[in-house]
C-alpha positions in Angstrom: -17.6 1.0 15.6 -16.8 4.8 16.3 -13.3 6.2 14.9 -11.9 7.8 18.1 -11.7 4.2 19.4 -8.7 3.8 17.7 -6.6 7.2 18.4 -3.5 8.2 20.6 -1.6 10.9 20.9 1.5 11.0 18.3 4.1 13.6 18.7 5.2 15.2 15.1 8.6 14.5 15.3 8.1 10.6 15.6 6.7 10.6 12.3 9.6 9.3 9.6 10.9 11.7 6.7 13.2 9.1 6.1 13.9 5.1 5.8 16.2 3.3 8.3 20.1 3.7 7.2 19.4 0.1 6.2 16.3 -1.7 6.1 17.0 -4.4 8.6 18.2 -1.4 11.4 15.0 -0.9 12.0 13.6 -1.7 15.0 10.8 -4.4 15.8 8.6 -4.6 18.6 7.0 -8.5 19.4 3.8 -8.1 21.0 3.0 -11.7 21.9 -0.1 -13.6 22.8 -2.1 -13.1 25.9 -0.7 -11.0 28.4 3.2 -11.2 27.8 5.3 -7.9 28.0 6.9 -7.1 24.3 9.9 -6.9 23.5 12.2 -4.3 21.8 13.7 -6.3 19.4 15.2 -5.3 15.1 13.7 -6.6 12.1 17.5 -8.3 11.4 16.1 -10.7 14.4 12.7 -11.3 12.5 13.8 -14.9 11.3 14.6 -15.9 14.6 11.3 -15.0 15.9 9.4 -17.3 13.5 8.6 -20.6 13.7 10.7 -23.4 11.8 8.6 -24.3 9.0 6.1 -21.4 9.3 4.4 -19.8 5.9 5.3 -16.0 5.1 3.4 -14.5 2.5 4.2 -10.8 1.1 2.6 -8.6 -0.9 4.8 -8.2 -4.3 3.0 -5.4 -5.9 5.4 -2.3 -7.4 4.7 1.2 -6.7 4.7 3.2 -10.4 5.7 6.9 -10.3 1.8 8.0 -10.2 2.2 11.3 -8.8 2.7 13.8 -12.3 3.0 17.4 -12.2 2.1 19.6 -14.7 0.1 22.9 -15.8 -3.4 23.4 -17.6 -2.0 24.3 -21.7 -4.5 27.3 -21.6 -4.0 29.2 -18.5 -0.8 27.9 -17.2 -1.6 27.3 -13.5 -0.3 24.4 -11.6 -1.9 20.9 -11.6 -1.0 18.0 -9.6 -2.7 14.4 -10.5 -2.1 11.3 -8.3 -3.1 8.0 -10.5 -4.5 5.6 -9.1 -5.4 2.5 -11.2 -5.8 2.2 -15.0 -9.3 2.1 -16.2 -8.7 0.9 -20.0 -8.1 2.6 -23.0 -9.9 5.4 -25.9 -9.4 7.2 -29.0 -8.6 10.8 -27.8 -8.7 13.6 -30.4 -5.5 15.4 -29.6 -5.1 18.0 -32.5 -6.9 18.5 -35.9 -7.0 14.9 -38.0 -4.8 13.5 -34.8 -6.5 10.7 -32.6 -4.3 8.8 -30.3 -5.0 5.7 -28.6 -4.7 6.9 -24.8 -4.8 5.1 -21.5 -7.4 6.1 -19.3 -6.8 6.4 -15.7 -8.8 7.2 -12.5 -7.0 9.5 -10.5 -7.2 12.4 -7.8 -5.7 15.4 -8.8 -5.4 18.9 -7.1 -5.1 22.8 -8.5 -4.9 26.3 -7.8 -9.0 26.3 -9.4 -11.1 23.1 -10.0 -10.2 21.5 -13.6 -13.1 21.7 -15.9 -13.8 18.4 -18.1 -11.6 18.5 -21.4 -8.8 20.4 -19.7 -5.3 19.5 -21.1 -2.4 19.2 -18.8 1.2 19.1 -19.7 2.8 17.0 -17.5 6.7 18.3 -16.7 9.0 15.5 -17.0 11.0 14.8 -14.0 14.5 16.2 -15.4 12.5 20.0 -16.1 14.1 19.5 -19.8 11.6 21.7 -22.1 10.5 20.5 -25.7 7.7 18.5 -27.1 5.8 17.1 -23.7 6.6 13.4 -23.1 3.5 13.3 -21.4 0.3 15.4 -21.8 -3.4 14.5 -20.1 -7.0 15.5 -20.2 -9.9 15.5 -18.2 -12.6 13.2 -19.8 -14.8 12.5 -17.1 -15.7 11.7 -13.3 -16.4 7.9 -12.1 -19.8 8.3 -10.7 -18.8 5.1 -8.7 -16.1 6.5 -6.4 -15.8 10.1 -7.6 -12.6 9.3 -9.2 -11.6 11.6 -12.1 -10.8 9.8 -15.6 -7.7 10.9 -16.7 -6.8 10.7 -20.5 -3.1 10.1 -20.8 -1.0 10.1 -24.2 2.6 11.3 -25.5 2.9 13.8 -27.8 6.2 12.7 -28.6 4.6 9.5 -29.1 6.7 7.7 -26.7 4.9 4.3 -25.5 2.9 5.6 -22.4 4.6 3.5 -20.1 7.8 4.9 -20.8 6.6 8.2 -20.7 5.4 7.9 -17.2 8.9 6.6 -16.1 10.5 9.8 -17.7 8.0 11.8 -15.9 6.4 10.3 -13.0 7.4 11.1 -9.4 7.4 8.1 -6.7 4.2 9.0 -4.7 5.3 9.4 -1.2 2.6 10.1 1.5 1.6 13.4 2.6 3.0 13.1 6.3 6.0 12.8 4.3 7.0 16.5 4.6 9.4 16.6 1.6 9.8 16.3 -2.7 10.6 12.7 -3.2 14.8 11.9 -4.0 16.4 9.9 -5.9 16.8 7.0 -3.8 13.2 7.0 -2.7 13.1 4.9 -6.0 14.6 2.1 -4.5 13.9 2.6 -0.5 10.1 3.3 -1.4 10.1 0.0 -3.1 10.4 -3.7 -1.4 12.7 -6.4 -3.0 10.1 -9.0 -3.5 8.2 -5.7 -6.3 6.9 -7.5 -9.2 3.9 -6.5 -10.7 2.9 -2.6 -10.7 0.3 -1.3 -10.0 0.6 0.5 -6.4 0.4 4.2 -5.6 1.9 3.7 -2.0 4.4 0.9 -1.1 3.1 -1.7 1.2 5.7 -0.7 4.0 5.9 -4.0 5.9 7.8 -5.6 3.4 10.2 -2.0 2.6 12.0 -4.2 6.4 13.2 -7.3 4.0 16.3 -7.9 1.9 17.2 -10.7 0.7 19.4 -12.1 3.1 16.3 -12.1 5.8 14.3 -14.3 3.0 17.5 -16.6 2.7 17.6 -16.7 6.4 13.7 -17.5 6.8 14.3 -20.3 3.6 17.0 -21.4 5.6 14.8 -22.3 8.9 12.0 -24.2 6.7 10.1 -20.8 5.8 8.4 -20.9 2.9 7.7 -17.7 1.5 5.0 -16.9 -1.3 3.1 -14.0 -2.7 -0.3 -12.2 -2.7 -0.7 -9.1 -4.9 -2.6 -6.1 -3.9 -2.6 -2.8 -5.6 -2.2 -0.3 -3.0 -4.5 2.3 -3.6 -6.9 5.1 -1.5 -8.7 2.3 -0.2 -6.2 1.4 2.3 -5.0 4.9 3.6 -7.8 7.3 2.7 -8.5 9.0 5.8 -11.8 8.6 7.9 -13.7 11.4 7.8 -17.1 10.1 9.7 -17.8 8.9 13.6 -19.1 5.6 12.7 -16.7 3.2 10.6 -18.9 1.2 9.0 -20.0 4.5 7.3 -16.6 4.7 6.1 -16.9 3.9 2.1 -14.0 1.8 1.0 -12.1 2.4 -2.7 -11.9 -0.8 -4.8 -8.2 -2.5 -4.7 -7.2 -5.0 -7.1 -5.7 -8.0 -5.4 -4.9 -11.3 -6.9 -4.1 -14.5 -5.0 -2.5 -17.3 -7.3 -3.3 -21.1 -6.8 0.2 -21.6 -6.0 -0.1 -20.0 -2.9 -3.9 -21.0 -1.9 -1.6 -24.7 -2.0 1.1 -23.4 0.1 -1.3 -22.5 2.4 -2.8 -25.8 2.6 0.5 -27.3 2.8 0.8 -25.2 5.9 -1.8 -25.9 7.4 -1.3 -29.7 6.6 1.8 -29.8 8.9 0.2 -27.2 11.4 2.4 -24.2 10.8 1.1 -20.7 11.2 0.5 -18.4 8.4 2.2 -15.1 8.5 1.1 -11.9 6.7 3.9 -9.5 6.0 1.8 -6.1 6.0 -2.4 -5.2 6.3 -2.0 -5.1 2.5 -1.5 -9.0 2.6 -4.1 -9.4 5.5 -6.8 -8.4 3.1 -5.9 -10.2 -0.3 -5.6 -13.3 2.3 -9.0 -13.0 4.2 -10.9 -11.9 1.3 -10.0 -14.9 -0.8 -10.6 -17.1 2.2 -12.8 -20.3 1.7 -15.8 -20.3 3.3 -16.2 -23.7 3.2 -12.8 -25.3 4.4 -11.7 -23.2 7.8 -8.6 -21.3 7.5 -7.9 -22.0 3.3 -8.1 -19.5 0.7 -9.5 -19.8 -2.8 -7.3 -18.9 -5.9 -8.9 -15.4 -6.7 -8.5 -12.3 -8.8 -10.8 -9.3 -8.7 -11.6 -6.1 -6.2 -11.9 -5.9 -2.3 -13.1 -3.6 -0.3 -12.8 -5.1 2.9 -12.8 -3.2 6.1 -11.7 -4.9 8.9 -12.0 -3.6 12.6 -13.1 -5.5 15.8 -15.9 -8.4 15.2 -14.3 -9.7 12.0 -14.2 -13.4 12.0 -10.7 -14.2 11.2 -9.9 -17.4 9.0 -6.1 -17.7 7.8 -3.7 -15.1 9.3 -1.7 -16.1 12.5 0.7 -13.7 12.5 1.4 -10.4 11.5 4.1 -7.6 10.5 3.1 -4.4 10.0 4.0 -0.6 10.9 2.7 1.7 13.2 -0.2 3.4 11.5 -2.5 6.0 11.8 -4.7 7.7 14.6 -8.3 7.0 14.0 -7.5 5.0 10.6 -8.7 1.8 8.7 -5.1 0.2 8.7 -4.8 0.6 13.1 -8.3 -0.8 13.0 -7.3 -4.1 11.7 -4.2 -4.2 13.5 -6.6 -3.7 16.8 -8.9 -6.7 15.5 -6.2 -8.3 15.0 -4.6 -8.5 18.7 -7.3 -6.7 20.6 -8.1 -2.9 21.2 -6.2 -2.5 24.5 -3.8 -4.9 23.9 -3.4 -2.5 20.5 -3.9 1.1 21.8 -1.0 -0.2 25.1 1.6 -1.1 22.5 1.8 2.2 20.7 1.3 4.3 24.0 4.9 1.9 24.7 6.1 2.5 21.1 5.1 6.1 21.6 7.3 6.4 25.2 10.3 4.3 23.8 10.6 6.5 20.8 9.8 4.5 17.9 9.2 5.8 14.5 5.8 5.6 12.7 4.5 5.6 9.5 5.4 4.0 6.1 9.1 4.7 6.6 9.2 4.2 10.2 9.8 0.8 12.2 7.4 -2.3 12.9 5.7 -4.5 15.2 4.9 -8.5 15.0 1.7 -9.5 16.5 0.4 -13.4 17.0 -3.7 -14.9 17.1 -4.6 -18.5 17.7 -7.4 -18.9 14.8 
């Protein structure tokens, strides 16, 4: 399907810098089925809006502080490196008679002048204190799969490389983010439900909940279980051809657990819709989705790289949160498969008129589909 099916005109200053004061201030538009007129609602009414008894599922993967700065040891000139999932491990010679065990990573990375393979970076811990690097890196390769580099990554001060990312590590807000991350975008860039990390970018539907909305939903019947997907380039890489289906994909590791395939089931038993809290949890959902028994999933672990735009043939979300994404991107392509092109594209020229704000920090919309 051609990209500039999916664009509309955005005015800058629309775009967030910042979250919401507080995370259920933010506003929520409900686009129903059919032909109704939405409504201009907050995400503190969310619960309300959701059927007694009805199945959330959220996304509880934790952003890590992938985005490292540094400079190259032998000319000094400024290197930036965006991880973006761990590719295993290798001994690294690091000094005469010193080999390290270091993680390898694939990663994007940006300089003054392209790195050349075997380049050492010392990475400048967050704090600017000077002394033996807690973090150093080295190119050691290119990943002729997705072009990825493969980033070596050990501690000279042979801190655990974990820990040395934490002391050095910035939280990897998006570009159309137009400032250095703060403190608290530690915690606001993060959702409450965060368990296992592994994300370079948050999956912002779920930055709206606290846990007084999951008390409130677990109070009305909800049940609410998780998915994981590792957020990664595949979700917000932009599109840079006409046609989308020429548009390659980056592999994201998702993971759906039994214990939610049978919530699911239980769901469906008792005829209760199944709502995805973010695109994130759309895709871990319909790409675990059994192709034998309509509107189940299978327990699964492993890589997606599903695109989804208008044609798919949806078989477990009803409903869906999400923000307002993207002109001529993969994310507001499944949100118009979702609910409809028009129906789509007519909601965010409204969204657009009553001054909502967009993007990862910006406010949300709830959309329904019969399956």
């Amino acid at each position: 399907m051609r990209v500039d099916a999916f664009d509309y005109e955005l005015p800058p200053e629309l775009i967030a810098q910042h979250p919401a004061a507080d995370r259920e201030a933010a506003r929520l538009m409900q686009v129903p089925c059919g032909d109704g007129e939405p409504r201009h609602l907050h995400i503190a009414d969310l619960p309300e809006l959701v059927a007694p008894g009805a199945l959330v599922v959220v996304n509880d993967t934790r952003v890590i502080p992938a985005r490292l700065l540094g400079r190259k040891r032998e000319t000094g000139g400024k290197v930036e490196i965006l991880l973006v999932r761990r590719a295993g491990v290798c001994d690294l010679k690091v000094g005469p008679g010193d080999v390290r065990k270091a993680d390898v990573w694939k990663a994007l990375g940006k300089a003054n002048k392209p790195m050349k393979l075997g380049a050492d970076i010392e990475v400048t811990p967050r704090n600017g204190t000077v002394g033996m690097a807690a973090l150093a890196a080295r190119l050691v390769g290119r990943s002729k799969e997705d072009g990825l580099l493969e980033v070596a990554l050990w501690s000279p001060a042979r801190m655990p490389v974990d820990a040395a990312l934490l002391a050095c590590g910035h939280v990897p807000l998006p570009p159309y983010i137009e400032r250095d991350a703060q403190p608290d975008d530690a915690v606001r860039y993060q959702t409450v439900f965060a368990r296992h990390d592994g994300a370079i970018a948050a999956p912002t539907a779920g930055l709206h909940f606290t846990t007084a909305i999951l008390d409130r939903l677990a109070s009305r019947g909800c049940e609410v279980v998780s998915v994981t997907l590792h957020v990664g380039p595949g979700t917000f890489s932009p599109v840079t051809v006409g046609d989308l289906n020429a548009h390659p994909m980056h592999a994201e590791n998702y993971a759906v657990s039994q214990a939610t395939a049978d919530a699911i089931a239980r769901a469906r038993g008792r005829g209760a819709p199944v709502i995805a809290i973010g695109t994130t949890t759309v895709r871990a959902l319909e790409s675990s989705a059994d192709p034998e028994r309509a509107g189940l999933v299978r327990a699964t672990r492993g890589e997606t790289r599903l695109l989804v735009q208008p044609g798919f043939p949806w078989r477990v979300v009803n409903g869906l949160l999400t923000n307002f994404h993207l002109p001529r991107s993969t994310l507001l392509a499944l949100v118009c498969a979702f609910s409809g092109t028009d129906r789509v594209l007519a909601a965010y020229r409204l969204a657009v008129k009553q001054r909502y704000r967009f993007f990862s920090y910006g406010d949300a919309m709830l959309l329904w589909r019969r399956l």
